[in-house]
C-alpha positions in Angstrom: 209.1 48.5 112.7 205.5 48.8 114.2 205.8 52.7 114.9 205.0 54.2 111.7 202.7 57.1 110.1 202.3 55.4 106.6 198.7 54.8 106.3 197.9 57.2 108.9 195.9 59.8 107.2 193.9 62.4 108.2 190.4 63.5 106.4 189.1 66.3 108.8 191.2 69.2 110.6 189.3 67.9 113.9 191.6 64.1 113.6 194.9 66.5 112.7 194.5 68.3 115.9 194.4 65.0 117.8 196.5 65.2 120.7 197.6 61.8 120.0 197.8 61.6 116.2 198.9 57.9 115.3 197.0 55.3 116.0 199.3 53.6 118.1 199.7 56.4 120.7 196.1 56.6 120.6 195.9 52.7 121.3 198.3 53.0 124.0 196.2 55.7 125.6 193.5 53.8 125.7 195.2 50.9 126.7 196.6 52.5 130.1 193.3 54.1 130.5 191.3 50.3 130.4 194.0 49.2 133.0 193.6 51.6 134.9 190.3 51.9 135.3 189.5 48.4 134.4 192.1 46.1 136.0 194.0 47.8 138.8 191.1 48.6 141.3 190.2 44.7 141.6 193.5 43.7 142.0 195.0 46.5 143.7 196.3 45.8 147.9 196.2 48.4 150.7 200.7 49.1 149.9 200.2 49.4 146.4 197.7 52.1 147.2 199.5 53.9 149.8 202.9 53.1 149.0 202.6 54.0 145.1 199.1 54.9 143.2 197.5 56.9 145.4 200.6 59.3 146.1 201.8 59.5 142.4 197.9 60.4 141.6 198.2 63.2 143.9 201.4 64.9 143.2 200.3 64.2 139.2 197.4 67.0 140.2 199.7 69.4 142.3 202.0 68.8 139.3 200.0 69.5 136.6 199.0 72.8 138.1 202.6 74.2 139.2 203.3 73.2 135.3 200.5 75.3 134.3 202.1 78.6 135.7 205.5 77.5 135.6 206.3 75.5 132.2 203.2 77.4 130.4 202.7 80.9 131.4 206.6 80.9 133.0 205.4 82.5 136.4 208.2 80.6 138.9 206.7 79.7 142.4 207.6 78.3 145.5 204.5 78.2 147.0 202.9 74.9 146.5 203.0 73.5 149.7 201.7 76.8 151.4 198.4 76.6 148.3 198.2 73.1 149.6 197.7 73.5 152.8 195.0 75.9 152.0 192.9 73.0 150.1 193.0 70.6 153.1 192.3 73.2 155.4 189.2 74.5 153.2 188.0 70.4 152.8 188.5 70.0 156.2 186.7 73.1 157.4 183.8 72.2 154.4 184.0 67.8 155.9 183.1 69.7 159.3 180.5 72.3 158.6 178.7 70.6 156.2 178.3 67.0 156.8 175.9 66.2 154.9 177.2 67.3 151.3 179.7 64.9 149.0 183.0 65.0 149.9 183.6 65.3 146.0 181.6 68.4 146.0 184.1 69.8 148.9 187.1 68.7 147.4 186.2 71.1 144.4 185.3 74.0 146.4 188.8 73.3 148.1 190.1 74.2 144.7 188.1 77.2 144.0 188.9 78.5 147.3 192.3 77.8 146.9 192.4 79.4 143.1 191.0 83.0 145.3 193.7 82.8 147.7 196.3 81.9 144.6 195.1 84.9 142.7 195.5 87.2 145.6 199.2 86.1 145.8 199.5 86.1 142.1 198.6 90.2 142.0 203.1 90.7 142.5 203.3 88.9 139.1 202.0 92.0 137.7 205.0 94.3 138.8 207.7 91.9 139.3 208.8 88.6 137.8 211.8 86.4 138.0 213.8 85.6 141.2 211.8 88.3 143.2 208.2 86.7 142.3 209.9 83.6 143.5 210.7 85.2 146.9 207.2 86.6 146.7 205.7 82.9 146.4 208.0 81.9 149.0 206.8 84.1 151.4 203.5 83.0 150.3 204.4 80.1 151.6 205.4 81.0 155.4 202.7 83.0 155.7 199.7 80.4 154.9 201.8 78.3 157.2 202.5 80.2 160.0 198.4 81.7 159.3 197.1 77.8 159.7 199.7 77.0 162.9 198.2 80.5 164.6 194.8 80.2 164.0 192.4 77.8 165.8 189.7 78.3 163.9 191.4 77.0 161.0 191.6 73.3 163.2 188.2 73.7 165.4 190.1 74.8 168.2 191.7 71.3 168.6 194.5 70.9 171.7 196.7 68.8 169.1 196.6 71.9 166.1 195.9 68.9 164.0 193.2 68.0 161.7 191.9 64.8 161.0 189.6 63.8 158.1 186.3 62.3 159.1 184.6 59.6 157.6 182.9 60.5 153.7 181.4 58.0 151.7 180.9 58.2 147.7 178.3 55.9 146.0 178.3 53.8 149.3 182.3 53.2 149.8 184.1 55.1 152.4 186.6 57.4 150.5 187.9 59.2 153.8 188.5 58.0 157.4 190.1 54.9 159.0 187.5 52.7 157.5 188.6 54.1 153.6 189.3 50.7 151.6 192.1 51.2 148.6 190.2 51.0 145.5 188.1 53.3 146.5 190.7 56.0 147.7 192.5 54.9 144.4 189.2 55.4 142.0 188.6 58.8 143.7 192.0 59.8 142.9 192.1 58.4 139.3 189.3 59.7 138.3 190.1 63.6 139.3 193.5 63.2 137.9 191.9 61.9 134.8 189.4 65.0 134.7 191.8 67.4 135.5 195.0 66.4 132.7 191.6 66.8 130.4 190.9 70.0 131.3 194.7 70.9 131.2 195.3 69.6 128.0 192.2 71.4 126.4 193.4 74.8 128.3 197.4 74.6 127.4 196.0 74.2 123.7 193.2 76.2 123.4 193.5 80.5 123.7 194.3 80.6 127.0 196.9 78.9 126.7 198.0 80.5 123.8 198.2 83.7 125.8 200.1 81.8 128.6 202.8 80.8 126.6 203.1 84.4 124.8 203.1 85.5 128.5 205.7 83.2 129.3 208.2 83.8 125.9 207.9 87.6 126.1 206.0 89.5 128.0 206.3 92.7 126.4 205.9 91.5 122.9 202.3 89.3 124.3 201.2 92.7 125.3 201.6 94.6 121.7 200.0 91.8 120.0 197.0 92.2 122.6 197.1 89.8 125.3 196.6 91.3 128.5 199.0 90.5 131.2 196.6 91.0 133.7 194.2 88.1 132.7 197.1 86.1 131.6 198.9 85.9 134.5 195.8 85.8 137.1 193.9 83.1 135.2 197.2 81.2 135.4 197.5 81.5 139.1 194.0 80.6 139.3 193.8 77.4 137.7 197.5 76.4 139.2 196.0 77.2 142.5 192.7 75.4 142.0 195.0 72.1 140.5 196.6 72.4 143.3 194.3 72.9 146.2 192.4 70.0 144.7 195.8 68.1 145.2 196.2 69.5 148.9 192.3 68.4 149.5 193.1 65.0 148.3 196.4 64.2 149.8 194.9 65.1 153.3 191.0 63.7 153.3 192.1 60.7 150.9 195.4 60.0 151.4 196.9 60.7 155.3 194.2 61.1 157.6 195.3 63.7 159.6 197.6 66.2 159.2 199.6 69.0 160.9 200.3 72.4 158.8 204.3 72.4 159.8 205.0 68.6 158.5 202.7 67.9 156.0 202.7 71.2 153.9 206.0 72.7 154.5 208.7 74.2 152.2 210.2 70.6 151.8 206.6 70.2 149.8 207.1 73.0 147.7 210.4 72.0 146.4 209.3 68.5 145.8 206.3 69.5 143.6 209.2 71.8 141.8 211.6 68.8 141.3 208.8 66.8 139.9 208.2 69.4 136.8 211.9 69.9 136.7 212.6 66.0 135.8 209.5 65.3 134.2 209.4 68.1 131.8 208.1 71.9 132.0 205.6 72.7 129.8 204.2 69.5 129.4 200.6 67.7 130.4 203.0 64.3 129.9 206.0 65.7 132.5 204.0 66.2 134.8 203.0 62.7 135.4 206.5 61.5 134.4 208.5 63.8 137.1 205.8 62.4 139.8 205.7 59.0 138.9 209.9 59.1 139.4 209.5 60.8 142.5 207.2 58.9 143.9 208.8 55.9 142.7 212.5 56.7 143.9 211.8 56.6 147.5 210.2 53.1 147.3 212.6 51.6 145.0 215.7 53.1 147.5 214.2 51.3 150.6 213.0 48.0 149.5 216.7 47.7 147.6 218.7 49.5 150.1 217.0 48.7 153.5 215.0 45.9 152.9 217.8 43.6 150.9 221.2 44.9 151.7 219.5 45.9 155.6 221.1 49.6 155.4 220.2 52.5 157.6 216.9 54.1 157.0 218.6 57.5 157.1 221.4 56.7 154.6 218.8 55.5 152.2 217.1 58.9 152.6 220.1 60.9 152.5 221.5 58.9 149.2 217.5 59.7 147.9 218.2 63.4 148.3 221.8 63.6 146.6 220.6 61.3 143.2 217.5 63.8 143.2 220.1 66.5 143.3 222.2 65.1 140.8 219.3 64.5 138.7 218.2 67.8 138.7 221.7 69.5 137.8 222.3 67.1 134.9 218.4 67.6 133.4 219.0 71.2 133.9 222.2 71.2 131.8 221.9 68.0 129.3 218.1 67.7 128.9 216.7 71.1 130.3 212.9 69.8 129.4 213.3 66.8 131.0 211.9 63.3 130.9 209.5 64.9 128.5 211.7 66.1 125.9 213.5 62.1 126.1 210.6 60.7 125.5 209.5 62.7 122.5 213.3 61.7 121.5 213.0 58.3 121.5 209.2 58.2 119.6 211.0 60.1 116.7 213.9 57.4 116.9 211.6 54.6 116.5 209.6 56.3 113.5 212.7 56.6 111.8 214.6 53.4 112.4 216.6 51.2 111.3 217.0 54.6 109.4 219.8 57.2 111.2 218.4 60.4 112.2 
């Protein structure tokens, strides 16, 4: 009864091309934006942080950026954990070198660095798409791996191969290190995420875009009209890859500590970030969020209901994780194939129309 346009009008071509056009999405926005920012970092706890906001934050990013080149400009990859790793190595190697310059400052010249080494792998798109640019990406993804395991100048020569994250303040609060508190690894994170789905939203509807999506529809035809493939497809993998190195730089300064190439940025990283756009919606600044919030959510809710109240094995909680993501995925791919997305959109036009039928 509440979610209705009548009254809503629009005076200026500016308030049409609202991404949120009603004044109750609009509301709502602003709404989870004011607790958000407002509410949640003085009541927020060291589990919440760790267990829930700062995660979901992070993937959001690396999401957001394998949507860009996968749901926009329809360029498949498989090698988000391997792009990744390159934006907590670059942090790390940036925390070390230079000391003395904000830690926010490295965390986007993690990104940049990581958009290079994204475009370099991005140049196959040009001659080959489909499953074999998917095996490309893949091997992408071995490569940086193997490329961080066998070089010790990546991780200052340490015995371990690990890195560790040392101690960065911002405006006076620790933001990296063991002495990090959880707003402010949670404000660090919000605020990026916040920046960046700005900067996506504005790109996936502004030219660029545009081209992306031509790109992504039909190549051949993009190119008679006049978009250059070449741009198209490189300025994709560029801004993917700095999303996502931004994401790599945050979920190893801010969110673990320390990290070793193998465990913390291997295939089983890649996938993840895939399943999350897969569920949540490709080609859309709102799946993104949505596909990591339920994969970041899934695992918590399985253990505190499986393990924690009816006491079952931690491994049969993670194995039963892995075959209701599978399931998940099959029956998105056949029912619903853009995902949490597309349901939601559903159920807004539902509620604009009822008690009507549609």
């Amino acid at each position: 009864m509440i979610y209705r346009e009548a009254g809503d009008f629009k005076t200026s071509y500016r308030a049409d091309g609202q991404t949120f056009p009603l004044w109750l999405d609009r509301w709502g926005y602003y709404a989870v934006l004011a607790v958000a920012f407002g509410i949640i970092p003085f009541v927020i706890n060291d589990y919440w942080a760790n267990a829930v906001l700062v995660p979901f934050l992070i993937y959001a990013i690396a999401a957001l950026g394998l949507n860009i080149l996968t749901g926009y400009a329809g360029q498949v990859s498989l090698g988000t954990g391997g792009f990744m790793a390159v934006g907590a190595y670059a942090v790390y190697k940036l925390m070390t070198s230079f000391p003395d310059v904000s830690i926010l400052i490295h965390i986007l010249l993690a990104g940049a660095i990581t958009a290079v080494v994204g475009v370099l792998f991005g140049l196959p798109s040009l001659r080959i798409k489909g499953f074999y640019l998917a095996v490309a990406t893949l091997a992408a993804q071995f490569f940086l791996v193997w490329l961080f395991n066998k070089v010790p100048w990546f991780y200052n020569y340490s015995a371990s191969g690990q890195i560790t994250a040392p101690t960065r303040e911002v405006l006076g609060f620790a933001v990296t290190g063991p002495t990090t508190s959880a707003p402010a690894k949670y404000l660090v994170c919000l605020v990026l995420a916040f920046l960046l789905a700005w900067l996506a939203r504005n790109l996936t509807r502004g030219s660029i875009g545009r081209k992306w999506m031509a790109i992504r529809d039909m190549d051949i035809a993009a190119e008679i009209i006049g978009v250059d493939p070449l741009r198209a497809k490189l300025s994709a993998f560029a801004v993917s890859s700095f999303f996502i190195g931004i994401a790599g730089a945050l979920l190893f300064a801010v969110y673990l500590g320390a990290a070793e190439v193998g465990e913390a940025f291997g295939i089983n990283k890649s996938f993840l970030v895939l399943f999350m756009i897969i569920i949540g919606g490709l080609g859309s600044i709102f799946g993104s969020f949505a596909g990591a919030a339920f994969m970041v959510l899934l695992p918590v809710l399985l253990k505190n209901v499986l393990v924690g109240n009816l006491g079952w094995p931690t491994d049969l909680a993670a194995h039963i994780e892995l075959m209701i993501v599978g399931a998940l995925i099959v029956t998105f791919l056949i029912v619903e194939p853009h995902g949490l997305a597309r349901l939601w959109r559903l159920t807004k036009e539902k509620l604009r129309l009822w008690p009507f039928p549609h």
